[in-house]
N, C-alpha and C positions, 0 to 999 in steps of 0.2 A: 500491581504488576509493573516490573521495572524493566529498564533496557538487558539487564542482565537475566533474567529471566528468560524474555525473547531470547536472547542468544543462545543459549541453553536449549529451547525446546527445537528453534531452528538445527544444534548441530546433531541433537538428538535424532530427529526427523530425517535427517544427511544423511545421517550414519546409518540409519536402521536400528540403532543399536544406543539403549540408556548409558551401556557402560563406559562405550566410544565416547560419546557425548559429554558423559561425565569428565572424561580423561582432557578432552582439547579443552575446557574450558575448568580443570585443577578444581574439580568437586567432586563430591563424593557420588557414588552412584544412586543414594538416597536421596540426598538434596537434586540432583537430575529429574529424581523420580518427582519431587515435591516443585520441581519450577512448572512441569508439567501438569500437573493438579491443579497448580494458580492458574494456567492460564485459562485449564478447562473450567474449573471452578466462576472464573471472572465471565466467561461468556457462556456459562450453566449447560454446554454440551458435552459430550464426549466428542473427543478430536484424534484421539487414538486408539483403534480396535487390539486390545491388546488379547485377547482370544487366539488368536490368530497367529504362528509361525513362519517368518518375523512379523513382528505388527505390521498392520498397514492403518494408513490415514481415513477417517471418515470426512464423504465430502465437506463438511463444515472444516476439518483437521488440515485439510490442501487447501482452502480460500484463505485459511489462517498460514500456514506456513506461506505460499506464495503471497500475500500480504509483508508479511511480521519480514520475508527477505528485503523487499525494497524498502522497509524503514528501517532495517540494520545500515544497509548499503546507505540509506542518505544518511544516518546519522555517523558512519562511520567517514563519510564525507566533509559532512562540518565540523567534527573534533577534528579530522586532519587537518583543515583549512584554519580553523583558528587555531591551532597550534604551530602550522607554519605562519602565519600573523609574525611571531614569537621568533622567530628564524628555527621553529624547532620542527624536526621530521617524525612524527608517531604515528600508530596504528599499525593494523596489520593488513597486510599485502597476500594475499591467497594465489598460489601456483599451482598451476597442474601441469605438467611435463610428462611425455612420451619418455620411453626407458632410456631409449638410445640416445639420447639428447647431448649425454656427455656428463656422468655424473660429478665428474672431479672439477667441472666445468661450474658446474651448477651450486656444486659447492664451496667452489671459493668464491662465486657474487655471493652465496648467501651470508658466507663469513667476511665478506669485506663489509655488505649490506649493513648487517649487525653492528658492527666494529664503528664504522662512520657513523650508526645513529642507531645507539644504543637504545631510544626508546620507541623503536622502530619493532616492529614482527616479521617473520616471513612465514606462510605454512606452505609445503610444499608436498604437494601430491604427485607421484609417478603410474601415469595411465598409461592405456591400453590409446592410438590415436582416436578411436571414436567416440569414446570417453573423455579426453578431452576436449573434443569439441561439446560434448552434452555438458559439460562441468563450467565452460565459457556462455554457452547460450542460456541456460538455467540460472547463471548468477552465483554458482558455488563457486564459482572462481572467477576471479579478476583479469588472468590473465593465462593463456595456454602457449607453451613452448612446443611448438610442432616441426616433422617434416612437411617438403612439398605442401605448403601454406596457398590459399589461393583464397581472396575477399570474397564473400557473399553478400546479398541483402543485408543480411544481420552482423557480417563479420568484417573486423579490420583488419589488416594483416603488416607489421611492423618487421620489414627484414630484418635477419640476423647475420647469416654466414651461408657460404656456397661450400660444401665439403667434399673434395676429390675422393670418387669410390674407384677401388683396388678388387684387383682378383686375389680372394686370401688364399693359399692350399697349406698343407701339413708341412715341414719340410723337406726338404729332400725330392719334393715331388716335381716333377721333368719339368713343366711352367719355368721353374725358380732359376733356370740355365738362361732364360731370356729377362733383360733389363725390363722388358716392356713388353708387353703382346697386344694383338687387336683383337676385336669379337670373334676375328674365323679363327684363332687359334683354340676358340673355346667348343670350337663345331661336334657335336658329338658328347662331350667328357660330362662325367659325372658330377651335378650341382646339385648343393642344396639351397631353397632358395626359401622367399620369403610364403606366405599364406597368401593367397591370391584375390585378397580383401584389401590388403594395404596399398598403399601410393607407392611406396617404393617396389614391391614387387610390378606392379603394372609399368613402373617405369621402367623396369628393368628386361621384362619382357616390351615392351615398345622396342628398346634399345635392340634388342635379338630381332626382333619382327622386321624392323626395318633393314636389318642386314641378311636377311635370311639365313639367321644360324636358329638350329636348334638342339638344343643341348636336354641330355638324360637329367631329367627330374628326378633325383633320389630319394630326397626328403622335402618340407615343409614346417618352415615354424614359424609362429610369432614375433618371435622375440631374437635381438641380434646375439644375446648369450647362447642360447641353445644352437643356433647355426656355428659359431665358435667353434663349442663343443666337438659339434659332428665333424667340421673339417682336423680338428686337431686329431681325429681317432682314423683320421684316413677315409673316411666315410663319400669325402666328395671335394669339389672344391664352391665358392661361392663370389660373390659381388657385395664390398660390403664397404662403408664410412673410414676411409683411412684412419682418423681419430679415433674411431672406436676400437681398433686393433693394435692402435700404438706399443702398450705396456706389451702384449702378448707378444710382439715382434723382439720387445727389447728382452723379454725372458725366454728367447728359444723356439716358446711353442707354437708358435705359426709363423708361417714364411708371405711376404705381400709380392704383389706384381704391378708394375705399372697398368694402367689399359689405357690404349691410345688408340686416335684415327678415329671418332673425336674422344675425349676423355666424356665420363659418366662424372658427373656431380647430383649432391644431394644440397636443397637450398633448406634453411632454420628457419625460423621466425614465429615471431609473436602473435597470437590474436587474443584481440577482445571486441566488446560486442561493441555496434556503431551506437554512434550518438552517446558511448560511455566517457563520461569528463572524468578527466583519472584526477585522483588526490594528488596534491604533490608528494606523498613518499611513493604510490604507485609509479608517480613520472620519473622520483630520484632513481627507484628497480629499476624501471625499464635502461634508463640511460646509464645504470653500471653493468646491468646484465650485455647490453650492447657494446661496453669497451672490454669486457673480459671476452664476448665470442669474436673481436677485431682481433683480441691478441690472439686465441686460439689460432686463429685466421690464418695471422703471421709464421705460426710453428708449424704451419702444412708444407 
């Protein structure tokens, strides 16, 4: 049983899924099936209930996976280390990011990333916010790009950016006649806003509570696309990451508004787990992902 092996059955396990597993680590889904055999084979149990839709792990199949994790993680630790030795940056860097993060964002650090150390990785996964915290604390990910970041026991929190939030509406709609408005211009009018699970929506309701405005709840979503959506069909209007509405403003289909008396921000940032010693390619990511959301920064 080799390190590549363990990799294999770890991303297998991740995944839920042989096929998945097969795919991030460029093997077949046979050979997946057959890393997984070794390993059960080498310690004569079954480790995965495969009966069962989707498999799940037998206890012995979790003390192995949560094992087999912390010796990818150190060993992916010391090839980093002895390779910068060398002046050289390798291995690979796991990302998890919230949607809203700013994809165009997130894609040019990954294509500079690339570009400056070619024998470098990046995987990047886009969650749901509470999933990225589970994907940081678990160890499937190295590092998570959140809103409204805040340290715990187990977590560090590396700022990023502070992002000016706007009232979006359709346009044409009466808002769009004022430069700027405050919360009581919002008193009443129909919003759509966030799920009222997330950080941003609770802030945002904070923000109304303490002014006493209350505003028609229309809809509810997830996600900053589907609020988009609803305000571009007339549906309502909303509160949302200046940057994320950018393009939309530049092609027409949403109109922004100032808010002021105080302005609403939304802060970035990084977490990973404490007492975590980052590789040095992990440190190179962080410290370019930190001068590409400076420059965002500058274009607000």
């Amino acid at each position: 049983m080799n390190i590549d092996t363990i990799r294999v059955f770890c991303d297998v396990v991740r995944c839920h899924s042989f096929s998945r597993g097969a795919k991030i680590n460029e093997v077949s889904q046979s050979a997946a099936t057959q890393s997984v055999h070794r390993v059960e084979q080498h310690f004569g149990v079954q480790l995965i209930d495969r009966s069962k839709r989707p498999f799940v792990l037998t206890p012995e199949g979790q003390a192995c996976y949560e094992g087999f994790r912390e010796v990818l993680e150190l060993y992916d630790s010391v090839e980093a280390r002895v390779h910068s030795l060398r002046s050289e940056i390798s291995g690979l860097v796991r990302v998890a990011a919230i949607y809203s993060v700013g994809l165009h964002d997130m894609r040019r650090c990954m294509q500079d990333f690339m570009r400056r150390y070619p024998k470098a990785k990046v995987r990047l996964e886009y969650l749901r916010p509470n999933k990225v915290f589970d994907a940081v604390l678990s160890a499937e990910a190295d590092l998570g790009v959140i809103s409204y970041p805040s340290p715990t026991p187990d977590l560090n929190v590396i700022p990023l950016r502070s992002e000016r939030m706007v009232v979006v509406c359709p346009p044409g709609h009466p808002l769009t006649r004022h430069q700027a408005v405050t919360a009581e211009h919002l008193q009443g009018i129909d919003f759509i806003g966030f799920e009222r699970d997330l950080s941003i929506r609770k802030e945002i309701d904070r923000y109304f509570r303490q002014r006493s405005i209350n505003v028609h709840m229309v809809m509810e979503f997830d996600n900053i696309e589907t609020i988009k959506e609803a305000v571009e069909i007339g549906a309502g209007v909303s509160i949302l990451p200046e940057p994320t509405v950018r393009d939309d403003v530049r092609n027409g289909s949403l109109a922004i508004v100032r808010l002021i008396a105080p302005e609403l921000r939304r802060p970035l940032g990084v977490i990973h787990r404490q007492r975590r010693v980052f590789t040095p390619t992990i440190a190179k990511f962080v410290e370019l992902l930190q001068q590409v959301q400076n420059q965002a920064a500058e274009e607000q």
